[in-house]
C-alpha positions in Angstrom: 88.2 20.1 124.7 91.9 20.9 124.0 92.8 24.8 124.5 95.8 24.0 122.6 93.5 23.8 119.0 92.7 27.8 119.9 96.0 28.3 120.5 97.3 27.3 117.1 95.0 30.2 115.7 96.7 33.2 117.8 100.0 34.0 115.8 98.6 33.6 112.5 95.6 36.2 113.4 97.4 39.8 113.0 98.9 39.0 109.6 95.7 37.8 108.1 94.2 41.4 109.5 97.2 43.6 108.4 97.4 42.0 104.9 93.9 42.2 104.2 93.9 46.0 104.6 96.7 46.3 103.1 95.5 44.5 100.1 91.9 47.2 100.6 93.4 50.1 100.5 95.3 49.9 97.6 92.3 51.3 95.7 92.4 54.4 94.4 89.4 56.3 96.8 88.4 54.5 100.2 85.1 56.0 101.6 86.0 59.0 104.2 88.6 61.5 104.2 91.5 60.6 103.4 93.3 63.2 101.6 97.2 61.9 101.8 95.7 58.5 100.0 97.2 58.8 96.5 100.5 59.7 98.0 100.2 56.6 100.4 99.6 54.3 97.6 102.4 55.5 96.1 104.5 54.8 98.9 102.7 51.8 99.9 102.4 52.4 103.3 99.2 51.3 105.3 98.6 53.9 107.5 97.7 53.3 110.7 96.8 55.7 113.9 99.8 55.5 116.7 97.1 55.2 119.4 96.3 51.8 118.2 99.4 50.9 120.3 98.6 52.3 123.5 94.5 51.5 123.2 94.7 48.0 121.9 97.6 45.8 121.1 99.5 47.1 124.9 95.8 46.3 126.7 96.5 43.0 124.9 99.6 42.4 125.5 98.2 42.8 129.4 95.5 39.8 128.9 97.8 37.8 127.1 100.4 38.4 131.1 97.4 37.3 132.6 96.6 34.6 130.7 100.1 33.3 131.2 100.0 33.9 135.2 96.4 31.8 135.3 98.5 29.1 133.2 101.7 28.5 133.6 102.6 28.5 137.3 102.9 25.0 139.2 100.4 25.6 141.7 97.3 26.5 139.4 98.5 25.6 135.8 96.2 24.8 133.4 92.6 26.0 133.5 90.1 25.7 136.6 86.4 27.3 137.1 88.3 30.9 139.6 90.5 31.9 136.0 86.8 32.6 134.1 85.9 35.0 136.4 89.3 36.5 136.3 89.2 36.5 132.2 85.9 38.1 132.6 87.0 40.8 134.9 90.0 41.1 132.4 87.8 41.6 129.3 86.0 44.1 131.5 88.9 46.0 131.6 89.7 45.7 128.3 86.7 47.3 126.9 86.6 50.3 129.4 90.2 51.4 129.0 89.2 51.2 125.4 86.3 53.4 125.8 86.9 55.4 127.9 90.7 56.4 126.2 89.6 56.1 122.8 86.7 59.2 123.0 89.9 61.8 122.7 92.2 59.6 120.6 92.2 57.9 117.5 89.9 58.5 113.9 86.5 59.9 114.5 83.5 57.2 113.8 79.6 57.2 113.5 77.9 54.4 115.1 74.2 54.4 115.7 72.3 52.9 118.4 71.2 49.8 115.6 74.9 49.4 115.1 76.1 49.4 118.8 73.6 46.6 119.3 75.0 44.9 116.3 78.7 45.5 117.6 77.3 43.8 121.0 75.6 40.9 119.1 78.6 40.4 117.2 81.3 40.1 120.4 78.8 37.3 122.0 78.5 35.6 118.7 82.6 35.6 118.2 83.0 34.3 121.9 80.4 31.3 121.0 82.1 30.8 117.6 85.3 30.4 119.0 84.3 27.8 121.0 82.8 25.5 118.4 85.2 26.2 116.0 87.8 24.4 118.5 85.0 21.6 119.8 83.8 20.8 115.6 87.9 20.9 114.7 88.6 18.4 117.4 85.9 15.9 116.3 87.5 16.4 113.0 90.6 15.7 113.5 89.9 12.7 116.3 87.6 11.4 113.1 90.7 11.8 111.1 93.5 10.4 113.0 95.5 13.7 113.3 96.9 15.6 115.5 95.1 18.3 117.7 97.4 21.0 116.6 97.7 20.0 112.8 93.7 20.6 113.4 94.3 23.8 114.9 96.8 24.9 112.4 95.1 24.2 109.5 91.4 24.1 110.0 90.7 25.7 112.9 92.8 28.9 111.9 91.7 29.1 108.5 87.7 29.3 109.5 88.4 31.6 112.7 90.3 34.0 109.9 87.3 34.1 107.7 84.7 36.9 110.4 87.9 38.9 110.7 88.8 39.1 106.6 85.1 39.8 106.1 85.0 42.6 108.9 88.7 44.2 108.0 87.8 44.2 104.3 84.6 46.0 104.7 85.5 48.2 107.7 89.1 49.5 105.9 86.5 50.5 102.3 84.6 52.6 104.7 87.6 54.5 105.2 88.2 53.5 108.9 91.5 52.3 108.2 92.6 52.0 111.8 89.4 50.4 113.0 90.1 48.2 110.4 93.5 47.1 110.8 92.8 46.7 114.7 89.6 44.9 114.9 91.6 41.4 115.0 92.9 42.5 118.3 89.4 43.1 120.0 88.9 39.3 118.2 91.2 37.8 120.1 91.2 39.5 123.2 87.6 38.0 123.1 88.7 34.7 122.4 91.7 34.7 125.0 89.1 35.8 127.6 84.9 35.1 126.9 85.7 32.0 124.2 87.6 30.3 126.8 85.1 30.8 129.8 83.5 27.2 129.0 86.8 25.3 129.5 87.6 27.1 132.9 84.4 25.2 134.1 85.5 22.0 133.5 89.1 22.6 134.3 92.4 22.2 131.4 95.4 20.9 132.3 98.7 21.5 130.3 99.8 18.5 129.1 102.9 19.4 126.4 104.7 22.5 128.7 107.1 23.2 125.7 103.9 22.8 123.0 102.1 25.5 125.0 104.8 28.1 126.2 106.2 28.0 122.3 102.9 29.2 121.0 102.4 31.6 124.2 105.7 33.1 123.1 104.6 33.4 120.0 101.6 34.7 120.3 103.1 37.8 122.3 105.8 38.4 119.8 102.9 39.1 117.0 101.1 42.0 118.4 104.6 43.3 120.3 105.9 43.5 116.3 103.1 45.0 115.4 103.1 47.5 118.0 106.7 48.4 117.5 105.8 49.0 113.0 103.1 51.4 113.8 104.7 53.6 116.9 108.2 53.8 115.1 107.2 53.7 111.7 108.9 56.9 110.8 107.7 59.9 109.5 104.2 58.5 109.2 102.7 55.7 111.8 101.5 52.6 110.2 102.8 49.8 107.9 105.1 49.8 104.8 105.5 47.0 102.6 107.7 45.2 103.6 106.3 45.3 107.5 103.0 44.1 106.3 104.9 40.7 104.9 106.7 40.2 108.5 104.1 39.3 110.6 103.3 36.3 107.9 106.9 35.5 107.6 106.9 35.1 111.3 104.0 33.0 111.8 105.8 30.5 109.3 108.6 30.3 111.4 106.1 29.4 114.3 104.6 26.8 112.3 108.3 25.4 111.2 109.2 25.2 114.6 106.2 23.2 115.4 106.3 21.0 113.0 110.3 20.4 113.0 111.2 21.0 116.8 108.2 20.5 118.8 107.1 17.2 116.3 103.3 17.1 118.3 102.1 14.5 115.8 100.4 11.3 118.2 97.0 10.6 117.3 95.8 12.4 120.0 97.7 15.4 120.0 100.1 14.4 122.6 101.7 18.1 122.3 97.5 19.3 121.4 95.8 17.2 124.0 95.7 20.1 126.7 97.4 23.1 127.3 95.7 26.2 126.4 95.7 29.6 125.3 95.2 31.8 122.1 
């Protein structure tokens, strides 16, 4: 299986998250308390909490180093059976910072025991969906004649996108607007990490270097905007219009590149065949 179909997904995965609550809380009452609503509306700004940055999309930023340091040197490029345990042991990590740091920061929740379980059933369910999202787009596409990362450009990011619209939408009506807007980041930390534990056992080279560092690049620069919106944001942390329209506008110009630049269009994937990371 190619890790490059995955990869395709990554920097289209924040903007589909930040518009989406954008788009949710532009009713007039959202379930909590949220008594500055009317006047964000009014200055359409999606508000997000600044401890969003240090809890979740800097821990991310972290998986995706490590993701490059399994990858991209010489000596161990690609994907052998030694980097799962190490994505493991990264996800691990993840999770407890995120725990542990996020009891005395960020907006208060109520989660019972039945809803923990849930949470837990739904993280093992995203890792395994991730997984045959990339192997059913690859048969598709090898069915098809095209290209592996036309596949995971245009199917397999459009279906991956569809759990996180769902669970943004619902999430951000609640009135956890933060929770909300961040859940696409505990996504793909799972798929950068758990979803990608089945191809360390049978090993993935790199086969298109430029293919796979352009979409590694870009995959950084999402969450790094994204960080840099909420923590200087101004007066109030989160998104305003126009921010919530830049993360799109970036992914275009990933795409662009691709398609223009990087020209991966053999029948295999010849820039898609290989290389790997979301």
């Amino acid at each position: 299986m190619s890790l490059m179909t995955s990869l395709a997904l990554g920097p289209g995965a924040l903007d589909n998250g930040e518009q989406v609550a954008y788009i949710a809380t532009r009713k007039k009452k959202i379930g909590g308390d949220h008594k500055d609503h009317e006047e964000h509306r009014r200055e359409h700004l999606l508000q997000v909490d600044r401890s969003a940055v240090t809890i979740q999309a800097i821990p991310y930023l972290a998986i995706l180093a490590l993701f490059a340091l399994l990858t991209i040197p010489a000596p161990w490029r690609g994907l052998q059976p030694l980097d799962g345990w190490i994505l493991l042991c990264g996800y691990i990590a993840y999770v407890v910072q995120a725990l542990l740091r996020g009891r005395k920061d960020g907006e208060d929740t109520e989660w019972k025991n039945k809803e923990k379980w849930m949470a837990a059933a739904g993280v093992a369910v995203l890792a395994v969906g991730a997984y045959f999202t990339v192997f059913s787009t690859e048969k598709i596409v090898s069915a098809i004649g095209l290209s592996k990362i036309i596949g995971g450009l245009f199917i397999t990011a459009p279906i991956a996108a569809l759990p996180e619209v769902f669970a943004t939408w619902y999430v951000v009506r609640s009135g956890q607007v933060t929770s909300g807007v961040t859940s696409v980041i505990g996504d793909h930390v799972v798929t950068i990490t758990l979803a990608f534990i089945p191809l360390t056992i049978i090993g993935m080279p790199i086969e298109s270097m430029l293919l796979f560092s352009l979409s590694l690049v870009f995959v950084a620069i999402m969450p790094t905007v994204y960080a840099a919106s909420i923590w200087w944001g101004g007066r109030e942390s989160g998104f305003k219009r126009w921010q919530v329209f830049l993360l799109p506008a970036i992914y275009i110009v990933y795409v662009l590149l691709i398609v223009f630049w990087v020209q991966p269009f053999g029948t295999g994937g010849q820039g898609g065949a290989g290389a790997g990371a979301s």
